[in-house]
C-alpha positions as CSV (number, residue, x, y, z in Angstrom):
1,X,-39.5,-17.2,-6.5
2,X,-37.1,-15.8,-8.7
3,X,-36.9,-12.6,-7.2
4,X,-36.0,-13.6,-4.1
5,X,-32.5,-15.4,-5.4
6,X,-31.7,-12.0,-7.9
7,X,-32.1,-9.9,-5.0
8,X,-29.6,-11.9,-2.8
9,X,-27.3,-12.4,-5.6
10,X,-27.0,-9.0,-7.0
11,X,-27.0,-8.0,-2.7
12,X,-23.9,-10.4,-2.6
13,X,-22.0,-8.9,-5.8
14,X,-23.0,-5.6,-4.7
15,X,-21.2,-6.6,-0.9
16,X,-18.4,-8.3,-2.6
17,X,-17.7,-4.9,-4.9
18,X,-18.2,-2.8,-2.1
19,X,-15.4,-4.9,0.1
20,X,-12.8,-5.0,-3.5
21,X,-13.1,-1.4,-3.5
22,X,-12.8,-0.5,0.0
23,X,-10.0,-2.4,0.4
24,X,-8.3,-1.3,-3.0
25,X,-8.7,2.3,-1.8
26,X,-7.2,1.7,1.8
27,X,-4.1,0.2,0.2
28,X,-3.6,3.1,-2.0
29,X,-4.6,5.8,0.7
30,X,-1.9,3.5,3.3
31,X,0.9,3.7,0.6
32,X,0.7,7.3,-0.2
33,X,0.8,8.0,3.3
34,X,4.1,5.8,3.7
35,X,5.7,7.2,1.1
36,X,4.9,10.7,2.6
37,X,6.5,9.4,5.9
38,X,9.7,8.4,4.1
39,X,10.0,11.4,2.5
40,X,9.7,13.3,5.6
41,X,12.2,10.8,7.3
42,X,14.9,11.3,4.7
43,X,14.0,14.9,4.8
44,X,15.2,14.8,8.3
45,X,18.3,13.3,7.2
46,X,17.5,9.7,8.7
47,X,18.1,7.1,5.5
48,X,17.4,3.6,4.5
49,X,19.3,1.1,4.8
50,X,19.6,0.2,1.5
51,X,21.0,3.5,0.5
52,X,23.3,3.7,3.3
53,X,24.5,0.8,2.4
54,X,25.9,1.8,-1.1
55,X,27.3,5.3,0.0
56,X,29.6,3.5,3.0
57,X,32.7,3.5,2.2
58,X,32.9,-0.1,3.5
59,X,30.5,-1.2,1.0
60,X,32.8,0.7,-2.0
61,X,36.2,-0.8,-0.3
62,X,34.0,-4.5,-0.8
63,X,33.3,-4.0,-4.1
């Protein structure tokens, strides 16, 4: 009998690790690939906002 409940329990912590790492790894793999595209972005000359932002000369006439 006890068999039965080790194989479903190590089965679910097995699952559950599976799913932890899996989802880990897609996070990283999606952020790398982000930062790529806002590299290439601000290679292109487009920027962020948040940059922009302090290089305006509105924002240094504010200050």
């Amino acid at each position: 009998m006890t068999q039965s409940y080790a194989f479903y329990v190590y089965g679910s912590y097995l699952f559950a690790g599976a799913i932890t790492i899996a989802v880990t790894l897609w996070t990283w793999l999606d952020g790398r690939a982000r930062r790529r595209e806002l590299k290439a972005l601000e290679a292109s000359g487009i920027r962020r906002r948040s940059a922009r932002a302090k290089d305006a000369p509105e924002a240094k006439a504010n200050a």
